[in-house]
N, C-alpha and C positions, 0 to 999 in steps of 0.2 A: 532740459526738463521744461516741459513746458507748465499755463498756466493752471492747467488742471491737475496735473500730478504735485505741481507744489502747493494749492488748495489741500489736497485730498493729504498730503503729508504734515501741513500743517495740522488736520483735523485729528490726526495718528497721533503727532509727538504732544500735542497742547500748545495754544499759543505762548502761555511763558516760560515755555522750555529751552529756548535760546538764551534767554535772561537767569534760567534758574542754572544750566551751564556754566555760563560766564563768572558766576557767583563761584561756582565750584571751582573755576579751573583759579581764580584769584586767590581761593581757599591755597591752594597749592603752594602758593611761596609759604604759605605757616606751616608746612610740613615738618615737624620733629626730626632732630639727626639721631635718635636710638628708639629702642621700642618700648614703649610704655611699663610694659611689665617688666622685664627684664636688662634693659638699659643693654641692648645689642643695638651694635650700632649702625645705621640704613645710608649707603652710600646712594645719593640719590641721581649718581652717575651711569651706576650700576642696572641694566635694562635686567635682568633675572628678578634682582631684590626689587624692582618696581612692578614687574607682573606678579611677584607671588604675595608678596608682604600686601594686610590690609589697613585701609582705611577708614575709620570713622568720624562724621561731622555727627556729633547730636546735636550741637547749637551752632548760634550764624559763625561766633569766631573760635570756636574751639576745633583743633583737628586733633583727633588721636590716631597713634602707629601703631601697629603690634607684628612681629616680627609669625611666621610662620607657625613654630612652635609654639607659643602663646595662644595666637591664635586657637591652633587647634583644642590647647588644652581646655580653652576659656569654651569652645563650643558641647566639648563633653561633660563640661560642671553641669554646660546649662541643659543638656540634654537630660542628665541623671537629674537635676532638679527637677525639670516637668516630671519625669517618671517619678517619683519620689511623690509627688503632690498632686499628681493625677489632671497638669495642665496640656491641653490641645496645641 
């Protein structure tokens, strides 16, 4: 890669996107052994349960899991609530 494509790449991702990474990926050892809702439990050996199962940081050290099924159900509350309250 030369000097111009990693210019032009740095201009793409943000200069503190290396740093806001890093942040993330140290987030990772606070990762939960079951899922938030449901206390199913997330082998985090397990490469399937690591690509489907989600993660959310809302704050710098809190990490929450949620297992698949949760997940989804938590996205159909929130969908029938927009529709319900008439939010975009």
């Amino acid at each position: 890669m030369n000097r111009k494509q990693r210019r032009t790449m740095k201009k793409q991702m943000g200069e503190n996107s290396s740093e806001k990474l890093a942040e993330k990926i140290f987030q990772f050892d606070n990762l939960p052994d079951e899922c938030l809702a449901c206390l199913k439990p997330f082998d985090k050996t397990n490469k399937k349960m690591a690509q489907t199962w989600n993660v959310v940081i809302p704050e710098k050290d809190v990490v929450r899991l949620y297992c698949p099924d949760c997940w989804k159900m938590a996205r159909k509350v929130a969908k029938q609530y927009k529709k319900e309250n008439n939010i975009k």
